[in-house]
N, CA, C and O atoms as a Tinker XYZ file with bonds, in Angstrom:
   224  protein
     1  N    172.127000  153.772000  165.757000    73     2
     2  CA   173.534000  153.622000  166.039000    64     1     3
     3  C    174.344000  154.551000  165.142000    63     2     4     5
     4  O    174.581000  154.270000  163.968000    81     3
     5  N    174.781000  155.725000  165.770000    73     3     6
     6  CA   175.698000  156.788000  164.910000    64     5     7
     7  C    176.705000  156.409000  164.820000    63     6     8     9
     8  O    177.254000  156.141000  165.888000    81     7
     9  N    177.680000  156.126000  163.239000    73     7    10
    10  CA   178.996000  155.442000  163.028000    64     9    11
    11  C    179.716000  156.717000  162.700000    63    10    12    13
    12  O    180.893000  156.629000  162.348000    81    11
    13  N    179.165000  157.841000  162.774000    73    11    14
    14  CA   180.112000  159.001000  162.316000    64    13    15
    15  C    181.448000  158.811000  162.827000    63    14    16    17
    16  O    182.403000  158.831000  162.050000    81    15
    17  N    181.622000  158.601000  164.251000    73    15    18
    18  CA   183.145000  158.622000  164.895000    64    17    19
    19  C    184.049000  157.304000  164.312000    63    18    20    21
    20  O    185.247000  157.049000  164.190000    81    19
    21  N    183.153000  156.827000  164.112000    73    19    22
    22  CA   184.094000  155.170000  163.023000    64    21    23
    23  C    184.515000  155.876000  161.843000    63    22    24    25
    24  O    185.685000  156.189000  161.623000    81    23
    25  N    183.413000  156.153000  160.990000    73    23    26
    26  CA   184.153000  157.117000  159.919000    64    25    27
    27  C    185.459000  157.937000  159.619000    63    26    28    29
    28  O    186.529000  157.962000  159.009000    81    27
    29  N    184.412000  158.746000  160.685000    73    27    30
    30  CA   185.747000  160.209000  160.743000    64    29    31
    31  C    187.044000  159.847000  160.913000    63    30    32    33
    32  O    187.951000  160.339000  160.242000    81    31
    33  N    187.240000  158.867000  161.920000    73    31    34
    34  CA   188.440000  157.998000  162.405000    64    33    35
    35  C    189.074000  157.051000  160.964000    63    34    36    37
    36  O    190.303000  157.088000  160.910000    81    35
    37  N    188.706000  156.607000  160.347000    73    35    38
    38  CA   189.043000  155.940000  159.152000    64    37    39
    39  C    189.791000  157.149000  158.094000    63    38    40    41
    40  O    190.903000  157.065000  157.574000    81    39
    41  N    188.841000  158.219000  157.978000    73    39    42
    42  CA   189.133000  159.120000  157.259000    64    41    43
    43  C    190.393000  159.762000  157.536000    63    42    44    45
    44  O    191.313000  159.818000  156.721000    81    43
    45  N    190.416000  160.160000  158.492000    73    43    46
    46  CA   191.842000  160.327000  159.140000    64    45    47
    47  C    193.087000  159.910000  158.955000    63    46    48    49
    48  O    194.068000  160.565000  158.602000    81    47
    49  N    192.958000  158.373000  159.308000    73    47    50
    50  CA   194.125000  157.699000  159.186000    64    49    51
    51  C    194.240000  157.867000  157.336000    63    50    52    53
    52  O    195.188000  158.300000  156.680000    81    51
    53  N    192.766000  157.296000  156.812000    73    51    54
    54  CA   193.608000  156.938000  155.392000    64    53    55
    55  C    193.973000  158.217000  154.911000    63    54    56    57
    56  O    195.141000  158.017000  154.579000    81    55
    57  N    193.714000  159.474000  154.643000    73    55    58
    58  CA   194.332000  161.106000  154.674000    64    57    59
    59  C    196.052000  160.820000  155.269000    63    58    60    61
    60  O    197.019000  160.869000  154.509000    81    59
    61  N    196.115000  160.632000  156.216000    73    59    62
    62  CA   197.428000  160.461000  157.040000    64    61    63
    63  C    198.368000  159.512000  155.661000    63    62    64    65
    64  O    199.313000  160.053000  155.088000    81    63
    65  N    198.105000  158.698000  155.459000    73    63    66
    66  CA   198.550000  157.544000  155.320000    64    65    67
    67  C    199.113000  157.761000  153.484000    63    66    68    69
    68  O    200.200000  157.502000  152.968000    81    67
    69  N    197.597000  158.441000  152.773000    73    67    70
    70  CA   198.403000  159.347000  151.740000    64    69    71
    71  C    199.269000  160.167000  151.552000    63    70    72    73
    72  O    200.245000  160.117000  150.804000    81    71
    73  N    198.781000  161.272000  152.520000    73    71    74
    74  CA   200.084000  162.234000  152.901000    64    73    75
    75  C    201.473000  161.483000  153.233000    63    74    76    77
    76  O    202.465000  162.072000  152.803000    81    75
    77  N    201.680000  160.410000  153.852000    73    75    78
    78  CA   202.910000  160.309000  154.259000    64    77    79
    79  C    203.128000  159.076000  152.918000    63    78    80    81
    80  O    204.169000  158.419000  152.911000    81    79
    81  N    202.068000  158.853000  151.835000    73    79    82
    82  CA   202.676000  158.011000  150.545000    64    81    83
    83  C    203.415000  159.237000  149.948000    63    82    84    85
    84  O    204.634000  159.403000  149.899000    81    83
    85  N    202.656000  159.878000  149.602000    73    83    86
    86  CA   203.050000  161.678000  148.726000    64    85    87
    87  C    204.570000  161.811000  149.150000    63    86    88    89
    88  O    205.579000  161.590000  148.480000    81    87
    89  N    204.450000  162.190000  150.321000    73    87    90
    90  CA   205.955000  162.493000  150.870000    64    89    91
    91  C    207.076000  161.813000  150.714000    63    90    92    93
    92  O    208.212000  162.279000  150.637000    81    91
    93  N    206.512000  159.907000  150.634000    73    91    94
    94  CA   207.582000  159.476000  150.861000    64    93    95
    95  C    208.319000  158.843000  149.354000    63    94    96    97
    96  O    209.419000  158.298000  149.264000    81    95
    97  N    207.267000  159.129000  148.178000    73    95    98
    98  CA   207.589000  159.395000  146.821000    64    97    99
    99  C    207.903000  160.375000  146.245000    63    98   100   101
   100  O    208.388000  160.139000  145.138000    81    99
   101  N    207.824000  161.662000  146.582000    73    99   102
   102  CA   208.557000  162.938000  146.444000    64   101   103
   103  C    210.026000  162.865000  146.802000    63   102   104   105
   104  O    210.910000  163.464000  146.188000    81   103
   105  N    210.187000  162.172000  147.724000    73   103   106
   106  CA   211.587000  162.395000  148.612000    64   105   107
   107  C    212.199000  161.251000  147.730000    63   106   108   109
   108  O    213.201000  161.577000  147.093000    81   107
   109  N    211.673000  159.725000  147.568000    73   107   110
   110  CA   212.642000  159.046000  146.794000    64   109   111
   111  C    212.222000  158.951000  144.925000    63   110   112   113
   112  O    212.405000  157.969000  144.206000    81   111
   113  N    211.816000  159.876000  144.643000    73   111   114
   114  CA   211.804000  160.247000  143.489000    64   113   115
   115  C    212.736000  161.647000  143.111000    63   114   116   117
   116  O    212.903000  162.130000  141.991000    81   115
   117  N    213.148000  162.010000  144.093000    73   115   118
   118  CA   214.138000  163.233000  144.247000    64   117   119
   119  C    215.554000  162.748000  143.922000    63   118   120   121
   120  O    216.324000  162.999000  142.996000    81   119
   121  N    215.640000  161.865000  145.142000    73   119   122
   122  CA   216.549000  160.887000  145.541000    64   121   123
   123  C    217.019000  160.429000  144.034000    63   122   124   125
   124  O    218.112000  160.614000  143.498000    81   123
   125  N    216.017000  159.865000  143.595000    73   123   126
   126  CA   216.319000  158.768000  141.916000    64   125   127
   127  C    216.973000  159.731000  140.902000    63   126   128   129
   128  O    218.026000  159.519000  140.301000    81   127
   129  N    216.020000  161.052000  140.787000    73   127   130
   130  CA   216.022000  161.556000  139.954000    64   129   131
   131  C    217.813000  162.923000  140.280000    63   130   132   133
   132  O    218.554000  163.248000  139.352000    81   131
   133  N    217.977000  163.325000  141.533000    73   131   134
   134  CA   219.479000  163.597000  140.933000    64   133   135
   135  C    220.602000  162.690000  140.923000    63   134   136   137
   136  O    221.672000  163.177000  140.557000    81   135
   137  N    220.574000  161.181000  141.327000    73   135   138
   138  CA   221.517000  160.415000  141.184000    64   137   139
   139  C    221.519000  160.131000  139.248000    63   138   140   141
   140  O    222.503000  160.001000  138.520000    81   139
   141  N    220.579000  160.117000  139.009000    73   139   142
   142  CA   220.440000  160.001000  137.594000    64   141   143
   143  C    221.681000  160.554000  136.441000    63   142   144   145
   144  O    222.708000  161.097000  136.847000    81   143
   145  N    221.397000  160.315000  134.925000    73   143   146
   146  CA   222.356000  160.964000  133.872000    64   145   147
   147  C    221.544000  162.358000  134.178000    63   146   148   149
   148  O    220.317000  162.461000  134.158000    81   147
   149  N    222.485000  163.420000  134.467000    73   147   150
   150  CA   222.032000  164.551000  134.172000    64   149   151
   151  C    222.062000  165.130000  133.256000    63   150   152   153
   152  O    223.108000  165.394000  132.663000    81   151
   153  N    220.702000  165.552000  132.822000    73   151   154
   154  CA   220.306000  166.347000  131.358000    64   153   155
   155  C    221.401000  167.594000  130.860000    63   154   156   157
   156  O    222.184000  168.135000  131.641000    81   155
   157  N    221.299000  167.884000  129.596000    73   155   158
   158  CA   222.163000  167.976000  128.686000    64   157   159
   159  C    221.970000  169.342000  129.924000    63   158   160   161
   160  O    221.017000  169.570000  130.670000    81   159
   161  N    223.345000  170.114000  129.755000    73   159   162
   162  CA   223.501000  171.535000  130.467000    64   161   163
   163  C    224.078000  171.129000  131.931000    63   162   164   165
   164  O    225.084000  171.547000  132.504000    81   163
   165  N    223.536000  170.597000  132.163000    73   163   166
   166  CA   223.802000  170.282000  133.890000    64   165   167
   167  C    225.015000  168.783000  134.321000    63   166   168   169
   168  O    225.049000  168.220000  135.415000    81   167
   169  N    225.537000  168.579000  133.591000    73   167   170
   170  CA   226.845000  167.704000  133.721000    64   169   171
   171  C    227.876000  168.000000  134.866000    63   170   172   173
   172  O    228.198000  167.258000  135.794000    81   171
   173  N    228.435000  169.606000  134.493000    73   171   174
   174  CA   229.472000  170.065000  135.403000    64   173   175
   175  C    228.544000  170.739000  136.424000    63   174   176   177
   176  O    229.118000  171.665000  136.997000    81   175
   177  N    226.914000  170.487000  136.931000    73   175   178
   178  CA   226.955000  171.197000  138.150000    64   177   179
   179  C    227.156000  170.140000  139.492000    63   178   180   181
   180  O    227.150000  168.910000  139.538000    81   179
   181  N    227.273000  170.812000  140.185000    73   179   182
   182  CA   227.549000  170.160000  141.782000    64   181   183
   183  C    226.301000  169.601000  142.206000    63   182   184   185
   184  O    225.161000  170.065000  142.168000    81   183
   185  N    226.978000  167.953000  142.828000    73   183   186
   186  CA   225.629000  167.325000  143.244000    64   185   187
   187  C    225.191000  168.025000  144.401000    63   186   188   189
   188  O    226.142000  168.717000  144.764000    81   187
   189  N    224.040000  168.215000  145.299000    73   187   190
   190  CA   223.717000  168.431000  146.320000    64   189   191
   191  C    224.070000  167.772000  146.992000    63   190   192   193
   192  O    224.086000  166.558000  146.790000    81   191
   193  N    224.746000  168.694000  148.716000    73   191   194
   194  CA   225.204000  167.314000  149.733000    64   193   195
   195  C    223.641000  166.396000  150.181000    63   194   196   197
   196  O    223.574000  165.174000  150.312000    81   195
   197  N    222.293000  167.551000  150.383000    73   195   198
   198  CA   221.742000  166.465000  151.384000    64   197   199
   199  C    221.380000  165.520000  150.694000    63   198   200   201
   200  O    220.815000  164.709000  151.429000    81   199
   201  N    221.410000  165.076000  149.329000    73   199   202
   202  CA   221.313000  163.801000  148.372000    64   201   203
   203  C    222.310000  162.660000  148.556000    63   202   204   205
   204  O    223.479000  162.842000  148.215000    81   203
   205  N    221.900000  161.436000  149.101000    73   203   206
   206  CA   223.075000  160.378000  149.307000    64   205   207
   207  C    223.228000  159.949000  147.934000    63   206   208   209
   208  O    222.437000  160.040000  146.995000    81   207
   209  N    224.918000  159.247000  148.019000    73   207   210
   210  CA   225.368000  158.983000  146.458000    64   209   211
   211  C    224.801000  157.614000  146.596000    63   210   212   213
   212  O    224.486000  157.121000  147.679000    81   211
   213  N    224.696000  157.067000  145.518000    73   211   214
   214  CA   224.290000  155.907000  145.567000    64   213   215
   215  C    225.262000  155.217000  144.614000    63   214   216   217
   216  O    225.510000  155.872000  143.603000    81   215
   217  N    225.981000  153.805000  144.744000    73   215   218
   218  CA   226.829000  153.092000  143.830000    64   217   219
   219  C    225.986000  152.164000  142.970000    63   218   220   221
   220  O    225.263000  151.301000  143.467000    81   219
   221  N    226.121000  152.406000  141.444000    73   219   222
   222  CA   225.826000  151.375000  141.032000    64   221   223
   223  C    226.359000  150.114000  140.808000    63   222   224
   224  O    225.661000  149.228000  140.314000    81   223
């Protein structure tokens, strides 16, 4: 009984499933990190629009 296609199929999704963890902690670690105190130098620069403001 060859389970290769069970495998391969598992492998897949969980690959998929990292990739779209990666992505979706890049993007709200982006997110966190320019709503943040901005480091010494960068006070007066302009927030980026595609960054939503967030209220604390």
């Amino acid at each position: 009984m060859p389970r290769s296609q069970g495998n391969s199929t598992y492998s897949i999704v969980l690959t998929g499933l990292l990739g779209l963890g990666f992505i979706a902690a890049t993007i709200i670690g982006s997110i966190a990190w320019y709503n943040s105190k901005r480091p010494v130098g960068w006070e007066d620069k302009q927030h980026p629009d595609i960054v939503p403001e967030i209220n604390r």
